[in-house]
Kinemage of the C-alpha trace (Angstrom):
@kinemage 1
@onewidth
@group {chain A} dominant
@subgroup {mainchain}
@vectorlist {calphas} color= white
{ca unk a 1} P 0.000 0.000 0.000
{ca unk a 2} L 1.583 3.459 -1.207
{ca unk a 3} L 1.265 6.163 1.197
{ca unk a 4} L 1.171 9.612 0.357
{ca unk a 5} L 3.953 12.028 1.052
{ca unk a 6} L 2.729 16.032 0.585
{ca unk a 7} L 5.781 18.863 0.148
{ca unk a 8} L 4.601 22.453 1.460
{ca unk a 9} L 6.229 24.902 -0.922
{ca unk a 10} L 6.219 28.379 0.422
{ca unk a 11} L 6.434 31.073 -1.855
{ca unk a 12} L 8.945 33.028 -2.578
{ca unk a 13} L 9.000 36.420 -0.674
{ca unk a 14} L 8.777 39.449 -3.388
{ca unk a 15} L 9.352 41.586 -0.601
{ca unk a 16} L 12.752 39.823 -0.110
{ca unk a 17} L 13.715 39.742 -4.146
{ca unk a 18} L 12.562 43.402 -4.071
{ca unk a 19} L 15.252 44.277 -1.302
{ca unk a 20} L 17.881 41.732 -2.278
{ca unk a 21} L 17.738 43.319 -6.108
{ca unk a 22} L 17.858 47.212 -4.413
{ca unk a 23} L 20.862 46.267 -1.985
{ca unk a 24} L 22.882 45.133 -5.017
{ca unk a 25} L 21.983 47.972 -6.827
{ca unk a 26} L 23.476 50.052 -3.850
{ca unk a 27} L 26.060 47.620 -3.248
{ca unk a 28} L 27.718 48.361 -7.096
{ca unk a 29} L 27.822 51.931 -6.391
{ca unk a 30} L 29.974 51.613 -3.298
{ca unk a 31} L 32.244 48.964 -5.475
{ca unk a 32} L 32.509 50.834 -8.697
{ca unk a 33} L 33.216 54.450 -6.303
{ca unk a 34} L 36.342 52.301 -4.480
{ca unk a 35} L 37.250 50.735 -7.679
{ca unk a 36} L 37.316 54.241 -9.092
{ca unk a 37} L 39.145 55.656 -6.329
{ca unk a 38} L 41.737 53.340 -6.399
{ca unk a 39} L 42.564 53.955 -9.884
{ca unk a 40} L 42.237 57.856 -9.378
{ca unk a 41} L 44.976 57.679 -6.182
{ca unk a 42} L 47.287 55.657 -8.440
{ca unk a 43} L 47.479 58.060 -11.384
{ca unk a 44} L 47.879 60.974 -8.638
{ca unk a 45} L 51.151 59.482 -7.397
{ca unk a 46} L 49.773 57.438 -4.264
{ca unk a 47} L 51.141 54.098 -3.007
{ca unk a 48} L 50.334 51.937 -0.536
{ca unk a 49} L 49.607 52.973 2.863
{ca unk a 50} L 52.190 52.301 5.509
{ca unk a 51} L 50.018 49.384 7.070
{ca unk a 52} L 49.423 47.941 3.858
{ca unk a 53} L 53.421 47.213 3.557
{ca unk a 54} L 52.566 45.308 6.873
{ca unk a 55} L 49.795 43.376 6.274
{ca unk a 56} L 51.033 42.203 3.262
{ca unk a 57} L 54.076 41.257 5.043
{ca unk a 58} L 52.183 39.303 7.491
{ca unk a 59} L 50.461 37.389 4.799
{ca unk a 60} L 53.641 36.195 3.137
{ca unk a 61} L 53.904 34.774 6.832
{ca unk a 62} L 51.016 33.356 7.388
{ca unk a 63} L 49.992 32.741 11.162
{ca unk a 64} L 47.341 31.831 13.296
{ca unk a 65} L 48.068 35.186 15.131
{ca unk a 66} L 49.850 38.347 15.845
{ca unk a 67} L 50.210 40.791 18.221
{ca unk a 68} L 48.152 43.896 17.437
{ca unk a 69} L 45.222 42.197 14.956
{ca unk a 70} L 44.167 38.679 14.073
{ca unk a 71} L 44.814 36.339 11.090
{ca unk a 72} L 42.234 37.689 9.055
{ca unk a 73} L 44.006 40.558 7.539
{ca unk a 74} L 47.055 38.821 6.458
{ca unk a 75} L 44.883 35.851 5.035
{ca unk a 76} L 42.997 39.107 2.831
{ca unk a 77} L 46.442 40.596 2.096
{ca unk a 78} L 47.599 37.088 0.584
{ca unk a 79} L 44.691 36.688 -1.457
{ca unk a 80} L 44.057 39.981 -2.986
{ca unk a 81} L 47.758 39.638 -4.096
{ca unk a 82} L 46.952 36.465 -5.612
{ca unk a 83} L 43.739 37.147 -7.459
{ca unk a 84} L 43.732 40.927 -8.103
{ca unk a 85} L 48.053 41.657 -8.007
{ca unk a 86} L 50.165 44.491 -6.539
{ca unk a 87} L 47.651 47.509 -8.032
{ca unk a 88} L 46.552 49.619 -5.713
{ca unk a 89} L 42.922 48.504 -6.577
{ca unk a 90} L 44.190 44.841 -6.753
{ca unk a 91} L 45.273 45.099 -3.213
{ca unk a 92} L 42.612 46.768 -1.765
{ca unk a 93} L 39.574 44.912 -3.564
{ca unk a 94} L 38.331 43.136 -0.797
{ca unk a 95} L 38.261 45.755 1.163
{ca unk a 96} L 36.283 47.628 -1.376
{ca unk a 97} L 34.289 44.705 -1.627
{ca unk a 98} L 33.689 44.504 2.384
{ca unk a 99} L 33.004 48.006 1.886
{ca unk a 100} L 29.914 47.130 -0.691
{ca unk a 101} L 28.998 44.306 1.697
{ca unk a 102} L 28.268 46.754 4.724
{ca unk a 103} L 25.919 48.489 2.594
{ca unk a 104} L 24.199 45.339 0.998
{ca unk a 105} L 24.011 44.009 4.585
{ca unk a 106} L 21.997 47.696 5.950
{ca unk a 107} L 19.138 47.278 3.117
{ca unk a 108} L 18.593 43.844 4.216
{ca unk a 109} L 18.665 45.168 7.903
{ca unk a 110} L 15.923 47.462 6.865
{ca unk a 111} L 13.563 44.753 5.447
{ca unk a 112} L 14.441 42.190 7.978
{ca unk a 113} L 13.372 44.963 10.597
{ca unk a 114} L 10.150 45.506 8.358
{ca unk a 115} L 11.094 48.243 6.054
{ca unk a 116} L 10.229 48.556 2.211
{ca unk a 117} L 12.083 49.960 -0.082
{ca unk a 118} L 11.834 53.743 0.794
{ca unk a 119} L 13.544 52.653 4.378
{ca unk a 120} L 16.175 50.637 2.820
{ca unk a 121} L 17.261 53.335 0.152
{ca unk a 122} L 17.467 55.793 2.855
{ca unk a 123} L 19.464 53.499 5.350
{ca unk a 124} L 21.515 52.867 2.439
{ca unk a 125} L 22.247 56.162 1.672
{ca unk a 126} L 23.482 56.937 4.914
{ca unk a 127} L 26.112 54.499 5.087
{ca unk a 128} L 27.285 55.283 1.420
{ca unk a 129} L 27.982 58.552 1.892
{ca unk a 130} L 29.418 58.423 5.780
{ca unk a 131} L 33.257 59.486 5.229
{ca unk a 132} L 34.100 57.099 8.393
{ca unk a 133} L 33.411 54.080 6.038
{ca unk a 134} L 34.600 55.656 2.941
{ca unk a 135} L 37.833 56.162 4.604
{ca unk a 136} L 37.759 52.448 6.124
{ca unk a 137} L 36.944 50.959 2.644
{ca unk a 138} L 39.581 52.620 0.683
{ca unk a 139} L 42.750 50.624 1.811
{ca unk a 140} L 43.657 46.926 2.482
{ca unk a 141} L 42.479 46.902 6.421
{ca unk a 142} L 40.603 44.279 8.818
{ca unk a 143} L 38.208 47.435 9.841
{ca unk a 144} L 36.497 47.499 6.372
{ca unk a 145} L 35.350 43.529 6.935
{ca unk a 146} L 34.169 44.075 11.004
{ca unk a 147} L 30.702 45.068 9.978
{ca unk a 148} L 30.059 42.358 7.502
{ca unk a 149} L 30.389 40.282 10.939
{ca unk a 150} L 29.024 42.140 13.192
{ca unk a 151} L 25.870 42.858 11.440
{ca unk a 152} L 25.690 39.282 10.136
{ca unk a 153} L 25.241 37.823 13.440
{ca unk a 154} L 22.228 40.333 14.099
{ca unk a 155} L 20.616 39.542 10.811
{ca unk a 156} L 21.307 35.621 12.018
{ca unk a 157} L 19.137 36.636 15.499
{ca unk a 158} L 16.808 39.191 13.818
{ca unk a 159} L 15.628 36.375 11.605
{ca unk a 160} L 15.294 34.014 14.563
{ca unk a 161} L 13.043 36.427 16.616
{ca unk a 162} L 11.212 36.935 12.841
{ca unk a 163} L 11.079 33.544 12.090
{ca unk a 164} L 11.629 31.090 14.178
{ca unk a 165} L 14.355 29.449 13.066
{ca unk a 166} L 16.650 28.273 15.357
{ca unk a 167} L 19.911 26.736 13.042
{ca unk a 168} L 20.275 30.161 12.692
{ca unk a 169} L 22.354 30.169 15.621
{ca unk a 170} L 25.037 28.429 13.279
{ca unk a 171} L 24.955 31.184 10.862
{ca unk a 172} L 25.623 33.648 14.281
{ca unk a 173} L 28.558 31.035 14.738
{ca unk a 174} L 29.915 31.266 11.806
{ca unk a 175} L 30.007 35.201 11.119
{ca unk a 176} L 30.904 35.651 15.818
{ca unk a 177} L 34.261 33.158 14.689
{ca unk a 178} L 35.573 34.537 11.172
{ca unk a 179} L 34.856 38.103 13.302
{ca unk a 180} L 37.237 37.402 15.901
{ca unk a 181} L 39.606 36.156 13.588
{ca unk a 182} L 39.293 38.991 11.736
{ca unk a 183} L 39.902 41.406 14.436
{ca unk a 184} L 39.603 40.103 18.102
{ca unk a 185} L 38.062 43.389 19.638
{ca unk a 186} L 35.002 42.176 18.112
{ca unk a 187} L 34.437 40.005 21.617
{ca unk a 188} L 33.066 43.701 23.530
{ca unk a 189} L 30.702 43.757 20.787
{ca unk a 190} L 29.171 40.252 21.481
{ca unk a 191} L 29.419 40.760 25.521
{ca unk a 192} L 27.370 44.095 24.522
{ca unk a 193} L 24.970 41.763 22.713
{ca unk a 194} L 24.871 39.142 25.040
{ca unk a 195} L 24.383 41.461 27.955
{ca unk a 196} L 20.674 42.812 25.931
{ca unk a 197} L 19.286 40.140 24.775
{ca unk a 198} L 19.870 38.790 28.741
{ca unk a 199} L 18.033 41.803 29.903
{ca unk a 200} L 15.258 41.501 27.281
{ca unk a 201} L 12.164 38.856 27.015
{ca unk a 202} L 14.314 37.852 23.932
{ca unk a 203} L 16.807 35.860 26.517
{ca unk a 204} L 14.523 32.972 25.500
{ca unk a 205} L 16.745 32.564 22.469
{ca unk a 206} L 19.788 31.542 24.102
{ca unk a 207} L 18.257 28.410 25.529
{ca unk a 208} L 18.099 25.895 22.997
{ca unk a 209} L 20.211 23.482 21.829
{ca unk a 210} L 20.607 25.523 18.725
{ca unk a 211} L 22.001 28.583 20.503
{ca unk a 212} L 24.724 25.864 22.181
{ca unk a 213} L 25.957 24.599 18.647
{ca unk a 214} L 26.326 28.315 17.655
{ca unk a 215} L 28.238 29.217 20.472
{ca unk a 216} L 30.381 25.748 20.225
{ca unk a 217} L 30.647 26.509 16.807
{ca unk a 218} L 32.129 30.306 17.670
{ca unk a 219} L 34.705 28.818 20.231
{ca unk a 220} L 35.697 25.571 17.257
{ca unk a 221} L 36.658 28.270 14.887
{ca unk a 222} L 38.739 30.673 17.156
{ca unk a 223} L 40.273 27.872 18.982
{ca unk a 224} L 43.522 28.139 16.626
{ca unk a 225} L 44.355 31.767 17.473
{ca unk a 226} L 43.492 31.058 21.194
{ca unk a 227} L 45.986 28.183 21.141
{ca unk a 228} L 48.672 30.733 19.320
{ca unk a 229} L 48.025 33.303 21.802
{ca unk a 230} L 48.681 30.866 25.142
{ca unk a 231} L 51.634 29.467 22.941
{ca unk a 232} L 53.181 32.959 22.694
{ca unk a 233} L 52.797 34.025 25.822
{ca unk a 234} L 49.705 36.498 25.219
{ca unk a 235} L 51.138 38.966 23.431
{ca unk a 236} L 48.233 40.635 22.761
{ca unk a 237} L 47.335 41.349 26.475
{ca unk a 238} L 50.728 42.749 26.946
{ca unk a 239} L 50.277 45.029 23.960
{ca unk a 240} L 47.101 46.336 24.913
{ca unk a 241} L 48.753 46.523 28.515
{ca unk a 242} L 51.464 49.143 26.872
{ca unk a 243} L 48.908 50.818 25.293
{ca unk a 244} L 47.193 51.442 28.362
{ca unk a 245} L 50.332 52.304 30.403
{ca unk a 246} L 52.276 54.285 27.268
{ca unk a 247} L 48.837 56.551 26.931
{ca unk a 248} L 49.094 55.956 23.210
{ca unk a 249} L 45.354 56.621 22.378
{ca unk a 250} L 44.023 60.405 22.974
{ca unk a 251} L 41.307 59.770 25.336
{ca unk a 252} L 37.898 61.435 25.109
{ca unk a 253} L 35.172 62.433 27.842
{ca unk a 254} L 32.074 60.927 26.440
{ca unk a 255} L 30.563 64.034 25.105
{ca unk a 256} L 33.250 64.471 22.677
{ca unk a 257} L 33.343 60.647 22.005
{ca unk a 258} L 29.820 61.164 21.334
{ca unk a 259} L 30.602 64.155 19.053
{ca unk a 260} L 33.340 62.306 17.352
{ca unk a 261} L 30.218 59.634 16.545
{ca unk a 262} L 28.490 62.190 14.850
{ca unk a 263} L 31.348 63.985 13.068
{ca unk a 264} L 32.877 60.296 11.648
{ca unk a 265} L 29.590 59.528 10.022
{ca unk a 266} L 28.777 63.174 8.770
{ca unk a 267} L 26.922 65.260 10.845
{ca unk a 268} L 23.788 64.962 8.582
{ca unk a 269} L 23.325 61.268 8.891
{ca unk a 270} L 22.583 61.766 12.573
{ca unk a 271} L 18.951 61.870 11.508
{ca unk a 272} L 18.789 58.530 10.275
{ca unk a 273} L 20.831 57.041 12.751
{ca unk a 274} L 20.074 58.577 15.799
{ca unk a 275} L 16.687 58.274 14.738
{ca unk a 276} L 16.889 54.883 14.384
{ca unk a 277} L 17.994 54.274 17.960
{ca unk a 278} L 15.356 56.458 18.866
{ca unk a 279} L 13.135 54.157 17.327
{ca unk a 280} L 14.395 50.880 18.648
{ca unk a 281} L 14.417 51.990 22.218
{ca unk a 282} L 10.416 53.847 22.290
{ca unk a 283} L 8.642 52.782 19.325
{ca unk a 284} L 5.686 50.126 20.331
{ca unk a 285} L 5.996 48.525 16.839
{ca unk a 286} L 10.010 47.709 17.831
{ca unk a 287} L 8.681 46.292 20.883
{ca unk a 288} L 10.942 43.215 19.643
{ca unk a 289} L 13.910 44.692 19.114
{ca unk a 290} L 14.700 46.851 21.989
{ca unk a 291} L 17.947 44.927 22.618
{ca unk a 292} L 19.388 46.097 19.638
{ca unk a 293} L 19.154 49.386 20.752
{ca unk a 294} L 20.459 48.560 23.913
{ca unk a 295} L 23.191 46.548 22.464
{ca unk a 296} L 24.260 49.979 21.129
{ca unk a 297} L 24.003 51.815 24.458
{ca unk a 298} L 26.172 49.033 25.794
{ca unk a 299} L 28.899 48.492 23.690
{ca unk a 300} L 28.901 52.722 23.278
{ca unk a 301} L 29.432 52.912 27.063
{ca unk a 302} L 31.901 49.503 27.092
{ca unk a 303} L 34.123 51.461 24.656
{ca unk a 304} L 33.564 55.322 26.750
{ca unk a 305} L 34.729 53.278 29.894
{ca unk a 306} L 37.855 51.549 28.213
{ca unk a 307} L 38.916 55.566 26.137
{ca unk a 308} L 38.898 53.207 23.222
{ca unk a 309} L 39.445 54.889 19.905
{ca unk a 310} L 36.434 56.662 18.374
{ca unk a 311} L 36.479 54.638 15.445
{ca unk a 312} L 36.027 51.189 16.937
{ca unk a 313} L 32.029 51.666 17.310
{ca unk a 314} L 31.779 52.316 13.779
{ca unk a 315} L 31.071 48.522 13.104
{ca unk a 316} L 27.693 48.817 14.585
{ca unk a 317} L 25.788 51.671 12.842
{ca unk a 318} L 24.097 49.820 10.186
{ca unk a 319} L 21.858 48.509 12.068
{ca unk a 320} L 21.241 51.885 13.408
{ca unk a 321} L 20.842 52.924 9.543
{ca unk a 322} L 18.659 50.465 9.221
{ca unk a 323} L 16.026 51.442 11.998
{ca unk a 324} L 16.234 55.069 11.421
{ca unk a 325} L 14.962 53.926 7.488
{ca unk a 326} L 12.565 52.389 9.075
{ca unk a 327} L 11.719 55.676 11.515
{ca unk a 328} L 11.181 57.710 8.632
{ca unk a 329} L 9.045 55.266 6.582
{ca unk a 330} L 6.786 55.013 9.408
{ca unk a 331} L 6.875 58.985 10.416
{ca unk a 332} L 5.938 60.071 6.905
{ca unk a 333} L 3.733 56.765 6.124
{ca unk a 334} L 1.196 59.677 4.320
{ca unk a 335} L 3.494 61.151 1.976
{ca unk a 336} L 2.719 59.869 -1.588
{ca unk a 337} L 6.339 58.873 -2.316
{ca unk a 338} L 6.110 56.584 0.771
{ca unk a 339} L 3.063 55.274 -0.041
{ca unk a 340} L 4.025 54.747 -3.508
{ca unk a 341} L 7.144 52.399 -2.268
{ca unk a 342} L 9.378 54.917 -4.254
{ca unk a 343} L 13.308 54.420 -3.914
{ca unk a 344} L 14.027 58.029 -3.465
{ca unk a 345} L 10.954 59.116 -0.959
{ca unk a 346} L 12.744 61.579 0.952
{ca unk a 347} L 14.707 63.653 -1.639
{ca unk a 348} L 15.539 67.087 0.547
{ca unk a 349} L 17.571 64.978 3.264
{ca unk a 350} L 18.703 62.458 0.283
{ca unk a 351} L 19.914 65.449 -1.636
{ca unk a 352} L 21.375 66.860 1.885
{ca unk a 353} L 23.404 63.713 2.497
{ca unk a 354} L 24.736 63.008 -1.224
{ca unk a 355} L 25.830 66.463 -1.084
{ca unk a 356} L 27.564 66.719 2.228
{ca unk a 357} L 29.170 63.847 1.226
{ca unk a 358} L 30.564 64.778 -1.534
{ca unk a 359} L 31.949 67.506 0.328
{ca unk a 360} L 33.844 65.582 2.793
{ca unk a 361} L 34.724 62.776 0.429
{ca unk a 362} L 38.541 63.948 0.010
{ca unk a 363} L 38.710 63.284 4.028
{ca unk a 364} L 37.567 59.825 3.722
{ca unk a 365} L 39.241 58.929 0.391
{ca unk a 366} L 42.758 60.503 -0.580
{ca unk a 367} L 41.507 61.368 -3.989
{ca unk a 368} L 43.508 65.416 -3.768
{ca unk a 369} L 46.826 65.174 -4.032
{ca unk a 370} L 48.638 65.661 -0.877
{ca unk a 371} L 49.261 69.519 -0.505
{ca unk a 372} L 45.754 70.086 -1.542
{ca unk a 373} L 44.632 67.691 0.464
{ca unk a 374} L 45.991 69.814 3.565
{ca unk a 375} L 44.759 73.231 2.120
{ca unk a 376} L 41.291 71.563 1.739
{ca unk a 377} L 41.118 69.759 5.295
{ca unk a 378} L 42.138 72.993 6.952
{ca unk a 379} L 39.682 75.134 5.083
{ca unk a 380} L 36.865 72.636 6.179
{ca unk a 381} L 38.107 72.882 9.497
{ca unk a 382} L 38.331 69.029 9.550
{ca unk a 383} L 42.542 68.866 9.562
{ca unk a 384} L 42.812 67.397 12.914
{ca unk a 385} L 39.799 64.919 12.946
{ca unk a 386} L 41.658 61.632 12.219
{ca unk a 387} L 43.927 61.740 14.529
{ca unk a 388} L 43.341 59.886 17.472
{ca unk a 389} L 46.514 59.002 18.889
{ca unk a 390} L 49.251 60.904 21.150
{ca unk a 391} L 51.739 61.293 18.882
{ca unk a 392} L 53.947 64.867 18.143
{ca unk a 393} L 53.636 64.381 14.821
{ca unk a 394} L 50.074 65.048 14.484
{ca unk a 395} L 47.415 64.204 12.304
{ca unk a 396} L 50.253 64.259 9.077
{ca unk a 397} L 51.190 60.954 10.588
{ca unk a 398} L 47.687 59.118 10.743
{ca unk a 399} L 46.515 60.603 7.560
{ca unk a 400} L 45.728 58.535 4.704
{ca unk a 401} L 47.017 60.727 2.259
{ca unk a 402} L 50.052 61.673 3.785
{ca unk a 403} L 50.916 58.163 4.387
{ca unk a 404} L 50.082 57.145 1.154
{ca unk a 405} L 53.264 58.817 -0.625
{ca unk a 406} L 56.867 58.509 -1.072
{ca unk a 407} L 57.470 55.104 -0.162
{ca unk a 408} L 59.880 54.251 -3.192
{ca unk a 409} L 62.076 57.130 -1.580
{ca unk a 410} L 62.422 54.887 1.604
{ca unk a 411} L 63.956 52.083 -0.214
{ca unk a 412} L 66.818 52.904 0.850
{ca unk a 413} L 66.053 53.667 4.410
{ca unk a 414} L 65.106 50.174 4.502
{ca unk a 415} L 68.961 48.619 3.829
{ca unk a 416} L 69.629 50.291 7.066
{ca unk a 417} L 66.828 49.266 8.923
{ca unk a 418} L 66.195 45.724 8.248
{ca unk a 419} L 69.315 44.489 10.644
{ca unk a 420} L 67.312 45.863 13.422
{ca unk a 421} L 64.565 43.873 12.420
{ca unk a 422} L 66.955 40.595 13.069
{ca unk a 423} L 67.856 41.876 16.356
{ca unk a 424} L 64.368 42.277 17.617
{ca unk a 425} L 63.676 38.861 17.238
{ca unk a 426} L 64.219 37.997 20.689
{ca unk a 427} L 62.625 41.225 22.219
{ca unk a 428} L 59.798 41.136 24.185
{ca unk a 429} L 56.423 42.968 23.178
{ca unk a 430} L 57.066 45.824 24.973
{ca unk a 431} L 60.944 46.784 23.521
{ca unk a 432} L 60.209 45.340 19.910
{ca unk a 433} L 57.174 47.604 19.075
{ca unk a 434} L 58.386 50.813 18.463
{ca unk a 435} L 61.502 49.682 16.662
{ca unk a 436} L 59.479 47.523 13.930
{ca unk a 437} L 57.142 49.915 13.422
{ca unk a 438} L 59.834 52.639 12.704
{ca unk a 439} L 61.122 49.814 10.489
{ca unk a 440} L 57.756 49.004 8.564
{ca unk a 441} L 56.922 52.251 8.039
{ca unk a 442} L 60.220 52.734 6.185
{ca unk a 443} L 60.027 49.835 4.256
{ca unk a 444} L 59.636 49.002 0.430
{ca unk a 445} L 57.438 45.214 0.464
{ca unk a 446} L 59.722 44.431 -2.819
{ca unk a 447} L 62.747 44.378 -0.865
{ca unk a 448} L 61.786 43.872 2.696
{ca unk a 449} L 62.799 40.659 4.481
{ca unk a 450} L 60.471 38.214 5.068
{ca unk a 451} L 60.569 37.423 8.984
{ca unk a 452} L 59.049 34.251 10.909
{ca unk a 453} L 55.907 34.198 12.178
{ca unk a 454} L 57.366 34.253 15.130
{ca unk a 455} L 59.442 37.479 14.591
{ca unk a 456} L 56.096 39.421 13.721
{ca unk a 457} L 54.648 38.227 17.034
{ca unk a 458} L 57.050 39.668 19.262
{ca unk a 459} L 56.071 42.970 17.972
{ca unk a 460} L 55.681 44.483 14.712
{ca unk a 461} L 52.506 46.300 15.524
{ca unk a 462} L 50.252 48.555 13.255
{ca unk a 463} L 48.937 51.681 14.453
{ca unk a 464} L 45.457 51.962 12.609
{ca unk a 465} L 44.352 48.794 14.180
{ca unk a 466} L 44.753 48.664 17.967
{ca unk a 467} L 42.347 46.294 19.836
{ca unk a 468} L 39.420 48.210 21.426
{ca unk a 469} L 41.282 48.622 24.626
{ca unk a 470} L 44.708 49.723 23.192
């Protein structure tokens, strides 16, 4: 006797294919701008910037760690030589592409949160044109990959709460391990996260069996660069202890920390975002998704507390993006654009934000040459608002442009300098550090040595990417 077996098909979601087609759209621009970019700084006269020489260097020695980021940025440097070659685009694809990602990732936000199309264009928008990402997208970095990891673990628990689907919590493994890898200080962000959901009814997710095999799965993949760290000693605690002790970072009150947050992702975009926080934390329609909100307000405060670097909050303000779309949809639900699921439905603060961003694109890409670079950041009154380090150099020093030139002049710096890169090998943390990054600064990658693994753990740090804390 044959019995009967019956397949539900569910439909396919048009809101989904309507939001997955606009996010690409979106996504291309921010490709094809980098792309452009790229090509622009290299017919101006730029090379690479001076942690691009040592990132690439750590990918021709591959580890499992190192003592001021994690594996993931050598194992990006090493394969964007590979595929793309020595270009200044080549090398910094993936960023660009990480880059494209953060803004494909904020128009799904916006229709995972409930958004249509007006709300995702707008989110979008924002985080296109915010020079804090612009800057963070144009050169071979770790930073320009944290959001994709960030925000995919909230899409992985957004859909969850939406849907009910538990082996989501592997997905949230998956993007919470290749995070850490790719830059460990991404472990405030989840204790932030953790700490919301544990204070919201939305604690019930972390009791399943699913929410274990996410978490095991997490631990499984950073295992490796846990084991390198207790093998090395923990170099990474001691460099974040120097940090601390050295006062290396400037350290802000919170009201200018908060300022810097407003100033790093253009003053304008405040709006969207700060609307969108706003929203999550008082609308009754977010009623479920108050702990994103507060994971915000904690990991904000987590990184106040520690004088982290203003910059190291910038992974989280998609999501922010994405609820402040979502603000305005709802506030101006009436408006005939809105209700006619138009792209553009807000064009005076669309046309606002394109334009001021424009404006302050030569601070977040080095597309002026260098002189006029420095003319036009003064006469903007924005000179000074990179720097974020005590260093008497100033902000020439942690300037994209600035660092971005004469680096076949140093070639023959580096004959001098590579000896001392031999007799650091046995240095601890604390000595090495300053003398290898004098000596990667001044270095050409086509004739620099090629030290051990073990000779870039004992301190060849790279100032642009300092764990939280440092």
């Amino acid at each position: 006797m044959s019995s009967a077996h019956t397949t539900v098909v569910r439909p396919a979601d048009p809101s989904l294919q309507s939001a997955l087609r606009l996010a690409l759209l979106f996504a291309a621009i921010k490709l094809a701008l980098h792309i452009a970019a790229n090509l622009w700084e290299a017919h101006i006269g730029y090379g690479y910037f001076r942690d691009e020489l040592y990132y690439i260097i750590c990918g021709r020695n591959l580890a499992w760690g190192y003592v001021d980021h994690g594996p993931g940025v050598a194992l990006q440097a090493k394969l964007a030589l590979a595929i793309f070659g020595k270009s200044l685009a080549g090398i910094r694809m993936l960023s660009a592409v990480a880059g494209a990602g953060r803004v494909f990732l904020t128009g799904v936000l916006a229709w995972s949160l409930g958004g249509r199309r007006p709300a995702q264009a707008l989110a979008m928008i924002g985080v296109l044109v915010a020079p804090q990402y612009l800057g963070l997208d144009s050169y071979l970095s770790m930073n320009s990959a944290e959001s994709i990891f960030w925000m995919g673990c909230l899409l992985a628990l957004i859909l969850i709460v939406r849907c009910g689907s538990d082996r989501l919590w592997l997905l949230f493994g998956v993007s919470a391990g290749l995070g850490l890898l790719n830059k460990p200080s991404m472990a405030f962000f989840l204790f932030a996260l953790l700490a919301a959901l544990l204070v919201t009814p939305q604690r019930r997710l972390l009791f399943n069996k699913w929410a274990a095999a996410g978490i095991a799965l997490l631990i499984l993949i950073t295992l490796p660069n846990l084991l390198w760290q207790m093998h090395h000693h923990w170099p990474t605690l001691e460099f974040l202890h120097n940090g601390q002790v050295e006062n290396k970072n400037i350290k802000l009150a919170p009201l200018p920390f908060i300022g810097k947050q407003i100033l790093n992702l253009q003053p304008a975009t405040v709006l969207i975002w700060g609307a969108g926080l706003v929203w999550l934390l008082r609308n009754p329609s977010a009623k479920s998704w108050r702990w994103l909100g507060l994971a915000y307000l904690f990991f904000l405060a987590g990184m106040m507390a520690l004088h982290a670097k203003d910059y190291y909050v910038a992974p989280i303000y998609p999501i922010l993006f994405a609820a402040g779309g979502i603000a305005w949809e709802q506030r101006f639900a009436a408006r005939p654009r809105v209700t006619e699921n138009r792209i553009f439905a807000f064009p005076i603060i669309e046309t606002i934000l394109v334009v001021a961003g424009v404006l302050i694109l030569p601070i977040g890409i080095p597309v002026l040459r260098p002189h006029q670079w420095i003319s036009y950041a003064k006469g903007i009154h924005l000179y000074n608002a990179t720097n974020t380090e005590n260093d008497s150099s100033g902000p020439l020093r942690s300037s994209t442009p600035t660092a971005s030139v004469g680096r076949r002049r140093s070639i023959r710096s580096a004959a001098s300098i590579t000896p001392s890169l031999r007799r650091i090998r046995r240095r601890p943390a604390s000595t090495a550090r300053t003398t290898a990054r004098q000596a990667r600064s001044t270095s050409w990658v086509t004739i620099c040595p090629q030290p051990s693994a073990a000779t870039t753990a004992t301190g060849s740090g790279g100032p642009e990417d300092k764990p939280a804390t440092s």
